[in-house]
N, C-alpha and C positions, 0 to 999 in steps of 0.2 A: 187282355186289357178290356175288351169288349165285356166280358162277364163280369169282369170287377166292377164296372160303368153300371152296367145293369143291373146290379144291385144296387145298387147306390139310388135308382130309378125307382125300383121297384119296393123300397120300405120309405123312400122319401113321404110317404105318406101318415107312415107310422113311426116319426122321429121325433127323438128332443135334441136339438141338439144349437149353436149358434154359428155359424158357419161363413167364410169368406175366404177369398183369397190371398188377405194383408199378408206379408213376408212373415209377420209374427207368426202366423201359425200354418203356411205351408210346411210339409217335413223338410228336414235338412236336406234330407238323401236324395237332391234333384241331379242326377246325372253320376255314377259310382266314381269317376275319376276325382271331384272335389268331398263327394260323400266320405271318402276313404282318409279325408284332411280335417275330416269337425267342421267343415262346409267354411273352412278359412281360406276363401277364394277372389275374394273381390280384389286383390293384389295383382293376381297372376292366371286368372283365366285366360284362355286361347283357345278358347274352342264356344260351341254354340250356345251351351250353359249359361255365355254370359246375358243372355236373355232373362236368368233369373238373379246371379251374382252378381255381375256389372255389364253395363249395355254397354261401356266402354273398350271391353275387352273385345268384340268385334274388328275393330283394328288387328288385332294380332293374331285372327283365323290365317285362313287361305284363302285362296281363290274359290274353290268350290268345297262344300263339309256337307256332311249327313250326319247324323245322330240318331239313334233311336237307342232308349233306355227305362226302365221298370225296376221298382223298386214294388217290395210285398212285404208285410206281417202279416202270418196264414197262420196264426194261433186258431182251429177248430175251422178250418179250411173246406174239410169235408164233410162238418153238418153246415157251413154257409154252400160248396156247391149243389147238397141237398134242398134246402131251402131254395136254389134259385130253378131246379127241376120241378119243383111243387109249386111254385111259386107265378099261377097264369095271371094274375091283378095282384097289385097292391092289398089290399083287402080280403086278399085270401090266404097272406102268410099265417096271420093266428089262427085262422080257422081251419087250413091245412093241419099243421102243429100243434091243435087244443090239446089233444093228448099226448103229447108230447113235452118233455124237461130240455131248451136248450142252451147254450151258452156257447156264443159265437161272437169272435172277434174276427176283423177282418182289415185289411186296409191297403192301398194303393197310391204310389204316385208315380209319375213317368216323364218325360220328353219326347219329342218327335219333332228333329229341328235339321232345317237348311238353310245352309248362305252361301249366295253365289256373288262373289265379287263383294263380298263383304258390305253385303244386303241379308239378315236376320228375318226366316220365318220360323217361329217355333208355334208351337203346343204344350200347354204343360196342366196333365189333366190329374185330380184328385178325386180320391172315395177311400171311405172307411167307413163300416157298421160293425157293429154292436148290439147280439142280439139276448137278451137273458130272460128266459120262463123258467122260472124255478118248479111249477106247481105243474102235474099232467091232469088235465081236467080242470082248469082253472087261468083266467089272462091274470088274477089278484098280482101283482107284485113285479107283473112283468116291465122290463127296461127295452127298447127298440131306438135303437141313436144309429143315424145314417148321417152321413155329410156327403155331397158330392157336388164335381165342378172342374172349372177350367180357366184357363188364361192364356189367350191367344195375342201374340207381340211379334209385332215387326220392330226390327233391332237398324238403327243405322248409328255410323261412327265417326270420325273427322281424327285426323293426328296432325299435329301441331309442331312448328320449332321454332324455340325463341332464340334469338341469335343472342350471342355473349351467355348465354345461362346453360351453363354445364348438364344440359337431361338431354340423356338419350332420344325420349321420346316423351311426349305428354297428349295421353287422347282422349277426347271426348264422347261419350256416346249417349242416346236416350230410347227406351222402348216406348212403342204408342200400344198399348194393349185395350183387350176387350174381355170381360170379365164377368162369370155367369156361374153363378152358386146356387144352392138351396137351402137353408134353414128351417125348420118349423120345431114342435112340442108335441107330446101324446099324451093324454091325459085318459088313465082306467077310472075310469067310475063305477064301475061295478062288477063283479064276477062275470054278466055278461054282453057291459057297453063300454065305447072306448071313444073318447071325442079326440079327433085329430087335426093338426094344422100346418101345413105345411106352404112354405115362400118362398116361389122362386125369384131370382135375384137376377139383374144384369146389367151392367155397364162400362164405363172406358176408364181411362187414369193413364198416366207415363211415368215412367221412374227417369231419370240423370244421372249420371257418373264420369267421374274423371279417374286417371289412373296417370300417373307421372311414373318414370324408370330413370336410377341416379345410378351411371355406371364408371364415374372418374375415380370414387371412392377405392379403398384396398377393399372392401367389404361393397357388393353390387345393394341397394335399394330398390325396391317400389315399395309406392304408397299410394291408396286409392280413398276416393270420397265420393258416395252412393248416396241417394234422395229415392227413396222407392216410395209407388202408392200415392204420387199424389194427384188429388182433384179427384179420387175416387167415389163418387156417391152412385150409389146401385140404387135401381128400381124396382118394385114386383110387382106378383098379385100373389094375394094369401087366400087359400081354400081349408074349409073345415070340413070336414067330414066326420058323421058318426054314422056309428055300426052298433048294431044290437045283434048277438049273437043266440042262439037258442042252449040251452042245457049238455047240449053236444058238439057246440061250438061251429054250427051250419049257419051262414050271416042271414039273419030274418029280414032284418030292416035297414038302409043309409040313404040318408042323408047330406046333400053337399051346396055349399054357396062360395062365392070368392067375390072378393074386393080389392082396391088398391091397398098393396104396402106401406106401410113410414118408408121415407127414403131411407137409407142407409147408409151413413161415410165411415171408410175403412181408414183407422187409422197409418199416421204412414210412420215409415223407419230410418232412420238416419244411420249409415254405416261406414266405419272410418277401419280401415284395413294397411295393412304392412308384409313385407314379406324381404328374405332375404336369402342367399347360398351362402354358405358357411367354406369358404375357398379351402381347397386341397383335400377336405371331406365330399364337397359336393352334396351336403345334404340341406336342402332345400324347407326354411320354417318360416311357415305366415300366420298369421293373427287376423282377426277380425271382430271386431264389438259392434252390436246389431242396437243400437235406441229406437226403442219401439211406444211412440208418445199419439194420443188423440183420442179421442171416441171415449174418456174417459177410463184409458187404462197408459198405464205407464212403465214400463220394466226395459232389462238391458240383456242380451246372450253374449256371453265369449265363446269363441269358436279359435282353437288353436291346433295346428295342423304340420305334418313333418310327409318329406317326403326324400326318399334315398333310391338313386340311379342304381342300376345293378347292367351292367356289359353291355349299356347301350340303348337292350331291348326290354326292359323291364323296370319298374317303379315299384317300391313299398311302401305304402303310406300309414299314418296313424293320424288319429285326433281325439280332442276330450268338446264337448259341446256344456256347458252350462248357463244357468241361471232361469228367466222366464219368469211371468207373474208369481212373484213371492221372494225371490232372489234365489231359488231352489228347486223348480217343477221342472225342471230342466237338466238332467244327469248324464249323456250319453257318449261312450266310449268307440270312437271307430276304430277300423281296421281294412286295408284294401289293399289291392295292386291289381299293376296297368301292361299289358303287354301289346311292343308296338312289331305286328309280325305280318304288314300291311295292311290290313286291315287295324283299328287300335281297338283293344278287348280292355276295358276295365270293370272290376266286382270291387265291393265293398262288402262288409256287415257292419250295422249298425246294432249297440246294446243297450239300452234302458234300463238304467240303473234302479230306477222306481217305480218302473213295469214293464215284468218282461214281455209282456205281451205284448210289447210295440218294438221287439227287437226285430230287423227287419233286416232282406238283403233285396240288395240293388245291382244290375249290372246295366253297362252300355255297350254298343257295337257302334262304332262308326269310322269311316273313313275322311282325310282332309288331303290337298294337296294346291 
């Protein structure tokens, strides 16, 4: 994880890219046990996850939980951990690499989450770059896109009963986070200068969530409603930097200033979820549609998810994830299972229909009791 981070660091200087936290465009793959469902969670979490899925779901942990979980698409893996060995400043990745052709995909998300007495600390840290020199002796043409970041939430919960009103249980919960990204642009100006700008970001936001459980029915219910992201406006500073390289791609000359940022508000996402057991099958199907409205973009995700018991100690899950700005940038197929052998081991894969290079797998390890 640490060197995933550090990359992330270390071309943050040499990026295009536009970057935040909003739910819109974290990866699905936050934790393998919901990954392995098309991230159709906000129904039925019970475990620490719900720090990203529903902060409501903190009612239904345990007493004490751990989590730790990593997710990877290592498309050209090993020219990115080349790059990170040659790589002693920012500023030296292209001129490391002038002679050099590369093309590197990379990317990261994770968890690292406790709750004691059904108290919610997590971490939930992102990175992915993207690095493409088509030319050896030449930056012309080249692409360097980094994103990297984190969101740190404390999770609390409340459960509720209404007397006369037939629900098992109805709970409520909210994350208080804090939120630190990077964004900037690279611009090549010439075979041997490159103007760079890079913005670091950081700020707070809470999301909300309720989650109701109808068990009178011959068919059990939940049904959940999530408000993520809001009051989110991030602050920076943005630094530019240029670099004049020599013939041979030795940096001659740079150049650096920084200023305040525009603030930033991340749009937020409204998320209404369902989920059920299919009695005498035992196979367990939720749903979830993600509206993702603000900041001037507006789109919707469906996330549907199946999951089948096998002897107690084992889970199969599936899910299909669609939609995303354009009603289409969004195709991916999961696949996962959960073994509960004291410790709980869940893996996923994740597949991208419309690039595979963001096929990725995720696993968690944690214990709860």
């Amino acid at each position: 994880m640490k060197r995933i981070m550090l990359v992330s660091l270390l071309v943050s200087t040499l990026v295009s890219v536009s970057f935040a936290l909003q739910s819109g465009s974290v990866p699905y793959g936050v934790g393998a046990k919901y990954a392995g469902m098309g991230g159709a969670a906000s129904a039925i979490v019970d475990d620490i996850t719900c720090a990203y899925f529903n902060p409501a779901g903190i009612v239904k942990t345990g007493k004490m939980e751990l989590k730790i979980g990593a997710g990877t698409a290592t498309d050209g893996m090993n020219e990115l951990l080349n790059v990170i060995s040659q790589a002693s400043d920012p500023a030296q990745i292209l001129a490391n690499n002038y002679n050099k052709v590369l093309n590197i995909n990379g990317g990261f998300n994770g968890i690292v989450g406790l709750n004691i007495a059904k108290v919610g600390l997590s971490v939930i840290p992102i990175a992915s770059l993207r690095i493409t020199k088509p030319t050896a002796g030449s930056i012309l043409g080249s692409s360097l896109i980094a994103n990297g970041g984190y969101e740190g939430a404390l999770t609390l919960g409340y459960s509720l009963s209404i007397p006369g009103i037939p629900i098992a249980s109805f709970d409520l919960g909210t994350n208080l986070k804090t939120i630190t990204s990077v964004t900037g642009s690279s611009v090549i100006n010439s075979a041997t200068q490159s103007t760079d700008t890079v913005t670091s970001y950081s700020g707070v936001g809470f999301d909300i969530g309720a989650k109701a459980s109808i068990n009178t029915l011959a068919v059990p219910v939940s049904v959940a409603l999530v408000l993520k992201d809001i009051g989110e406006t991030l602050n920076g500073k943005t630094k530019t930097i240029t670099t004049t390289y020599d013939i041979t791609g030795n940096i001659t000359n740079q150049t650096q200033a920084e200023v305040d940022a525009p603030a930033m508000t991340n749009p937020t996402t409204l998320v209404i979820g369902a989920a059920t057991v299919i009695p005498a099958v035992g196979l367990k199907v939720a749903a979830d549609i993600d509206s993702v409205s603000g900041s001037g973009t507006s789109y919707t995700v469906t996330h549907l998810g199946v999951e089948y018991p096998v002897l107690g100690v084992m889970a199969l899950r599936a899910g299909m994830i669609s939609g995303g700005p354009g009603g289409s940038s969004i195709s991916m197929t999961t696949l996962g299972a959960g073994f509960n052998l004291g410790l709980g081991l869940n893996v996923a894969t994740m597949m991208d229909a419309n690039n595979s290079k963001n096929n990725s797998t995720i696993v968690d390890l944690g214990f709860a009791f």
